[in-house]
C-alpha positions, 0 to 999 in steps of 0.5 A: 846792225843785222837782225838777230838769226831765225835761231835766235829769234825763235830760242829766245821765244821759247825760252820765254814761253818755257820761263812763264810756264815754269813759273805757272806750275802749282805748288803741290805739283812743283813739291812732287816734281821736285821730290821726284827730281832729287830722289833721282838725283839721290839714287843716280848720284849718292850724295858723297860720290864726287870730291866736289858738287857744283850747283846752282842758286836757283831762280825764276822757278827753276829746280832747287837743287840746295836740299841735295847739295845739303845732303852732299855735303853731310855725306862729307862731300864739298858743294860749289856755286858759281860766281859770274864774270860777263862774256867768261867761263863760270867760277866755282867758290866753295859753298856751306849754307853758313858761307858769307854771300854776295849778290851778283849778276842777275842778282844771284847769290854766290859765295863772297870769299873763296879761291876758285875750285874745279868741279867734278860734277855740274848740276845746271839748271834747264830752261828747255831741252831735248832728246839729244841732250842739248840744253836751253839755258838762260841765253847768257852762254855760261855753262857752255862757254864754262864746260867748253874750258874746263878740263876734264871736264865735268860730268853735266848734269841739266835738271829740269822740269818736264815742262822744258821738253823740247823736240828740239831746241835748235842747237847751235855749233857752241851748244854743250850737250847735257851727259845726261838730264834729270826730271820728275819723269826719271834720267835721260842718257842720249848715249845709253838710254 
């Protein structure tokens, strides 16, 4: 077998660095960001706006996107998660925080019973990113492979910590650009910003 590409060899290094520093992040300074990060959330996308909202269960100190996806849902919107099926797009399932749970792949939480909805917005989580928008997720290719076939596809919103700033994280041709980013410094739109 050929040895993995320079590119992946060095995404992959990254992304274990970016992961470690994550995790390393204190408390209080991980409550203000992620304060900061929902309160942006809140102004640039009030809660209610889209029909549908998926988010994500987080994981390995990412961004906990559950107090806005609870806030979407008592504005009268509908909140989703993904349910992963290896090597395919995600499946989204309607979620409330009384919904029955299983655990999947990676042992992430998704909801046990539901037939597939179609989002109209994406929160996905970011290991690392860039300027232009590109994403560095968990190396699996879901969100990609998941915003490649949706149609129309849904806006892609990559939350973050500032930690996973990048100058670049070495796109490849499969990569999805983020529509835009949030952090704890503020939104960042390629096209507009």
């Amino acid at each position: 077998m050929p040895p993995p590409p320079l590119n992946a060899v060095w995404r992959k290094a990254q992304r274990q660095r970016l992961i470690a520093e994550r995790l390393a992040i204190a408390d209080d300074a991980r409550a203000a960001a992620s304060a900061a990060i929902e309160s942006t959330l809140i102004a640039r996308f009030p809660p209610g706006r889209w029909p549908i909202v998926a988010g994500y269960w987080p994981m390995r100190g990412e961004f906990d996107p559950l107090p806005y996806l609870r806030r979407v849902i008592d504005a009268g919107g509908a909140v989703a998660l993904p349910v992963v099926t290896p090597k395919a797009p995600l499946a989204f399932r309607l979620w409330t925080p009384d919904a029955p749970m299983e655990v999947g792949v990676w042992d992430i939480p998704y909801p046990a019973k539901g037939a597939p909805v179609t989002p109209s917005a994406l929160l996905i989580p970011l290991v690392g990113f860039d300027a232009a928008n590109h994403r560095l997720g968990n190396g699996g290719g879901y969100y990609d492979r998941t915003l490649a076939a949706l149609t129309p596809r849904p806006i892609a919103i990559g939350v973050g910590f500032e930690v996973g700033r990048l100058g670049s994280i070495a796109p490849a041709t499969h990569d999805q650009r983020m529509d835009i980013i949030i952090t704890e410094a503020g939104a960042f739109n390629q096209q507009t910003d």
